[in-house]
N, C-alpha and C positions, 0 to 999 in steps of 0.2 A: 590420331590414328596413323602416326608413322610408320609404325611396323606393319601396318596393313600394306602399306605402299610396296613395301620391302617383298610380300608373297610375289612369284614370278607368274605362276599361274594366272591366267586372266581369270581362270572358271572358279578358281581356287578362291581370288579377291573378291567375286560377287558373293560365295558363297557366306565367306567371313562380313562381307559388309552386311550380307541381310541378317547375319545372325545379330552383326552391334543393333541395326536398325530395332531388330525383334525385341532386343534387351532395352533397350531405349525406350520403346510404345510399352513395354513390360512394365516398367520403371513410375511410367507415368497413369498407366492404368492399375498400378496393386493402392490399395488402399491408406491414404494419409494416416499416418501416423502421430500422436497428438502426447509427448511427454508433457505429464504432469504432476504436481504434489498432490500426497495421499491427504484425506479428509473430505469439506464442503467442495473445496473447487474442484476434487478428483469425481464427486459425486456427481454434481454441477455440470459437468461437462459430460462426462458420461451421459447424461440424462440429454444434453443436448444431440450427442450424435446419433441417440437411437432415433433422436426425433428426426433430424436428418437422414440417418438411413431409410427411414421407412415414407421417408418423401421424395426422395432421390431414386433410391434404390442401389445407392454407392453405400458401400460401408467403410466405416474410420474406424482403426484401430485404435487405445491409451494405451500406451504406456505409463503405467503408476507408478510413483518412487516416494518411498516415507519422506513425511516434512524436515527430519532431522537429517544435513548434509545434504537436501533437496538442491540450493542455491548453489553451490561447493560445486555439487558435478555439474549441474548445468554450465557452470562456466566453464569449467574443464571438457566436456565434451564439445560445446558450440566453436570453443578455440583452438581444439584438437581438431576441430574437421570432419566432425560425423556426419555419417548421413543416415545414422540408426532411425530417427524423427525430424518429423517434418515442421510441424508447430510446437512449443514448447512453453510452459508457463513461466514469468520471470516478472519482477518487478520492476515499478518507472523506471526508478534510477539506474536499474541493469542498463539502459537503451544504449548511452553513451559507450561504455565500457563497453560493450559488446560491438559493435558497428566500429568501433575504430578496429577491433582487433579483428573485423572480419566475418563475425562469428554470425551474425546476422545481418537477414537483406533489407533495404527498402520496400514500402510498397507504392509508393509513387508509381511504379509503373502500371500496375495492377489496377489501382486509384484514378487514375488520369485515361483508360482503356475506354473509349465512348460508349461500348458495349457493358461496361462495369456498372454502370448508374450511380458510381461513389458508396461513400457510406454513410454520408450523412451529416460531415463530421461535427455541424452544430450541433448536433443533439446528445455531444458528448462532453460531460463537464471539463476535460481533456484529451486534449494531443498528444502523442507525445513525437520528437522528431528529436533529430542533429544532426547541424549542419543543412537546417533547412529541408532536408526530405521525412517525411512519414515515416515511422516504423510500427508504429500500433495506437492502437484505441484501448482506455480500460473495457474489462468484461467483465470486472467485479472495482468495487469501489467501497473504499473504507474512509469515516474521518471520527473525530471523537464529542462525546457528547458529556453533559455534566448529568452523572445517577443520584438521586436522592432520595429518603425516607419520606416519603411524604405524610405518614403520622407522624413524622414529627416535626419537618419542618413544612410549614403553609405558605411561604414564598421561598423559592430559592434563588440563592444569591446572585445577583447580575454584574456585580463585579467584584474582582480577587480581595478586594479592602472585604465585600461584604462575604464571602468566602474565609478570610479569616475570623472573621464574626463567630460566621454559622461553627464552622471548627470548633473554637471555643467552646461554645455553647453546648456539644456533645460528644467533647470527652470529657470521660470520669475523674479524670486526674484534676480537672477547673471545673466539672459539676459533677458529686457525685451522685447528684439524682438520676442522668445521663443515664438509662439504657443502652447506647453503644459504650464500647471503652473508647475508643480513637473518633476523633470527628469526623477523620476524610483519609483516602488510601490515596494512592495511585502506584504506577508500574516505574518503580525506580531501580529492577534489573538491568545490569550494564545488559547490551545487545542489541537487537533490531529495534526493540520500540522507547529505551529510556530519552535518547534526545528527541525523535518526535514528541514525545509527552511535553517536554521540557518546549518545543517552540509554538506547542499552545499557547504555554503562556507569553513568552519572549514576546513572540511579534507583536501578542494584541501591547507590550507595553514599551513596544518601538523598536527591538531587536528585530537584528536581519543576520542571515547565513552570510551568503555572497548576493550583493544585488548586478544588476544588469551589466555593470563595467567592472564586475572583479574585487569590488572593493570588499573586502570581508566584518561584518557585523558584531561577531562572538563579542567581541570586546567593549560594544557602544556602551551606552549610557541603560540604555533599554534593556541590555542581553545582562549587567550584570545586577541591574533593580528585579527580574526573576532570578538571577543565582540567589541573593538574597532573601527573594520570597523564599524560594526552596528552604533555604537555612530556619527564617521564620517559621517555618511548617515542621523541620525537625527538634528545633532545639524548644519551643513551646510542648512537644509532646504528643502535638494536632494526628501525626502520623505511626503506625505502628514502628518501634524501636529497629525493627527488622526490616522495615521495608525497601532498603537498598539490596534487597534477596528478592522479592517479590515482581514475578510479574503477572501475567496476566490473568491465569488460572487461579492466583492467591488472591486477586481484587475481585473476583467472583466468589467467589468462597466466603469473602469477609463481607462481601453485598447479601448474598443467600443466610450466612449466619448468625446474619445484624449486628455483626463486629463495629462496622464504621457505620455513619451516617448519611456522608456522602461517597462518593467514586467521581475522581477526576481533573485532568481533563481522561476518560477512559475511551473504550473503541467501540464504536455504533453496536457491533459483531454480537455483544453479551447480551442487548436487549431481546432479538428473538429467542432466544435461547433461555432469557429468562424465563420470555411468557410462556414458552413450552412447556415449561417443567414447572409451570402451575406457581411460579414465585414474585411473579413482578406487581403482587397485589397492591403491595406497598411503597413501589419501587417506580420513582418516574422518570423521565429524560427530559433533558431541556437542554439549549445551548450551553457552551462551555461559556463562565464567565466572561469579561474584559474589563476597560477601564474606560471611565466615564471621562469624555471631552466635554469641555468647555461650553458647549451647546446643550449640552444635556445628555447626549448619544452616549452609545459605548459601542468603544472598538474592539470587536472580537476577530479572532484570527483562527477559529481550531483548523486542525493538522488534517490534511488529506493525502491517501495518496491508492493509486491505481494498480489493481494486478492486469496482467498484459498477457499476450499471447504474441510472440513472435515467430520471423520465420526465420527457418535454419537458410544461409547463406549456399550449403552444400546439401541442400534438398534435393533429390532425385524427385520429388511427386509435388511440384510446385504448384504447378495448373491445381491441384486437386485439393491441396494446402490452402491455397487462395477460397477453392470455393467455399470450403468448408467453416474458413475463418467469416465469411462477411455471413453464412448464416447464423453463425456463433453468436455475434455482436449485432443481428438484426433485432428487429425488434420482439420477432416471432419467439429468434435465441435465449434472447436478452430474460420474456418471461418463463420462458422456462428452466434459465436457470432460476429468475426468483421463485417461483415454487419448487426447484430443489435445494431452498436453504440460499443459493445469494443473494447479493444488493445487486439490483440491476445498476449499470452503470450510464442507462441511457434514460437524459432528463424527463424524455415523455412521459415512458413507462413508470416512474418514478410519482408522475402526478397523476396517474388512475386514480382515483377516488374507491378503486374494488378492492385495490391491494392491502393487505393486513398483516400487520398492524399498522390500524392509519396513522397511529402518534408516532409510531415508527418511524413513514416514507414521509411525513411532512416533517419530523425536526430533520432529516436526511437532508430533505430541501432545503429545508434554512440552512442548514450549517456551509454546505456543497456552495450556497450561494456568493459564501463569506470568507471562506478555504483557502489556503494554498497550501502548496507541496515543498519535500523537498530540491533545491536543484541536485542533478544527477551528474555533476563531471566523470569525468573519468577515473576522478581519485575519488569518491566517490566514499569506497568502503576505509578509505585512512581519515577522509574526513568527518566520518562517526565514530571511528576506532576514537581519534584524537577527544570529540564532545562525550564520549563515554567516561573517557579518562576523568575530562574535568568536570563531570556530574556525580558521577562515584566520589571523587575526592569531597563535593561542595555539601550533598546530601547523607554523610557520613561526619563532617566536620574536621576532616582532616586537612583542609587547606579552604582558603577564605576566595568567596564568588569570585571577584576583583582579578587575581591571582591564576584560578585556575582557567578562569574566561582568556585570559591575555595570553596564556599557553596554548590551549587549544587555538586560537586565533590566528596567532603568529604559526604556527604548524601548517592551519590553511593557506596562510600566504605562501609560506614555502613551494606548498604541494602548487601554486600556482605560479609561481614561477618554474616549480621544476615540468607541470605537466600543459600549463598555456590554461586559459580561458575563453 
């Protein structure tokens, strides 16, 4: 307010100061603003604020923006410094990348406010933070499940050895009695979901990204005995010839068509949506595969990970941001977004016994149990550029697991020296 100092007028600086004060209480009294992508979670939240407004009596605006380039601007806006919105939806791994460059606040403060009551934070299968402070809770939660024909197969496979089996057994190409053509699909489009797919498998068979001190995995012993499954899965036939095109709309399609036999590791997401549309008669869920330890167990690992709601750093309607997000993620929030079509991401609501589909929210539970994510550095979006590379190459057959694992690997080491750990 320096130039206010500069007015000579004393009558003149109160009048200018009540006017900043009036824009200020203004600022924080217009209605939070809530950028989000178009679809379920556009509806989903929608559906939450009317619930809130009509309990409150405060209303929230959305902002909706299509899914395609949704990620794109939100970076470029949060970095830029806007203050068009106030909460905004982004994913786990966004946290880091965004907090270093400023782009989003903490809520430790908010959190930690004796008047706040927290939020709960056990009752979330994740945190997510950096650098030790808070920045969000998921308010939708994703991980993948293994889809199977259950006329055809009566046990499905509990680990990837028997997984190759079942494959066999129902493509046409090695039976042509086989009703599907292909045994088993999955989403092997380079982009957001081909490397999660891919560390369904990895981990359960001892592959690691980066663990706790930095050390990078892609390249172990584990990371490159799945590059090789993969290869087993293309050059046998097990998988559509095209499926390094395919993603996730193509592996529903081919489940609905009875193309393939099974799906996966695929994403929780297509089961409601099968039984909607009257198709999952035949159609059941169960954990993703792993591999059988010495004990008798099987180590499974399937892939999770968190949609988020953060808050804009340059928010002018913080106070009201705050409020709105802990109704969001309450538990009140929580079911009503799962009757607008989300996965609640809070473990109570999750084990209602009312909620339906109950085979649904219990293999949810199981898998959630069993889960991890990706880490989210900062470099974040080079180090799936890099694992896309070398899954495109491995799944295509143009360079050998070994080979293309040690490249992406060494790329992450880089990016950790160049960006820190």
């Amino acid at each position: 307010m320096f130039w206010v100092s500069r007015v000579k007028s004393r009558q003149l600086r109160m009048v200018l100061f009540a006017v900043l004060l009036a824009g200020a209480a203004l600022a924080q009294s217009d209605p939070a603003v809530v950028f989000v992508r178009s679809g379920t979670e556009a509806d989903a939240t929608r559906a939450v604020a009317e619930a809130y407004t009509a309990k409150t009596g405060l209303p929230i605006e959305i902002m909706e923006a299509g899914r395609s380039g949704y990620y794109a601007a939100l970076h470029t806006q949060l970095v830029g410094g806007t203050t068009v919105f106030d909460l905004a939806q982004a994913n786990d791994v966004d946290i880091a990348a965004l907090a270093i460059a400023g782009g989003i606040r903490s809520l430790d403060e908010f959190i930690n406010r004796p008047e706040s009551g927290g939020l709960d934070l056990e009752d979330f299968p994740a945190v997510y933070t950096h650098d030790g402070e808070i920045y969000s809770v998921p308010f939708d939660i994703s991980t993948h499940f293994l889809y199977y024909r259950s006329d055809l197969i009566e046990e499905p496979p509990q680990t990837w050895d028997e997984y190759l089996e079942t494959a066999r057994a129902w493509t046409q190409s090695l039976n042509p009695d086989s009703p599907t053509r292909y045994g088993t699909a999955l989403t092997a489009l380079a982009g957001s979901e081909q490397p999660k797919v891919f560390y369904s498998i990895m981990w359960s068979m001892g592959g690691w990204i980066i663990d706790d001190e930095g050390n990078v995995g892609l390249d172990s012993e584990g990371a490159i005995a799945a590059g090789n499954f993969y290869r087993t899965l293309a050059d046998e036939g097990l998988l559509p010839p095209d499926v390094f095109s395919w993603g996730f709309s193509d592996v529903y399609e081919a489940l609905q068509t009875g193309t393939i036999a099974m799906a996966g590791p695929y994403w929780n997401a297509a089961y409601p949506t099968l039984v909607a549309e009257g198709a999952a008669d035949n159609i059941e869920i169960t954990l993703v595969p792993g591999v059988r330890l010495d004990d008798g167990s099987i180590h499974r690992t399937p892939f999770q990970q968190g949609k988020v709601f953060v808050m804009n750093a340059n928010s002018q309607r913080q106070e009201a941001a705050w409020d709105f997000f802990q109704f969001l993620v309450s538990d009140e929030g929580t079911r009503i977004m799962a009757e607008a079509g989300g996965t609640p991401a809070r473990v109570s609501v999750m084990q209602d016994p009312d909620l339906e589909p109950a085979e649904y929210y219990a293999t949810m539970r199981d898998s959630l149990e069993i889960a991890l994510g990706d880490p989210g550095p900062a470099f974040y979006l080079e180090q799936h550029e890099a694992m896309n590379e070398a899954l495109s190459l491995i799944i295509t057959g143009a360079e050998p697991a070994e080979s293309a694992l040690g490249r992406a690997a060494n790329s992450v080491r880089r990016l950790i020296e160049d960006y820190g750990f």
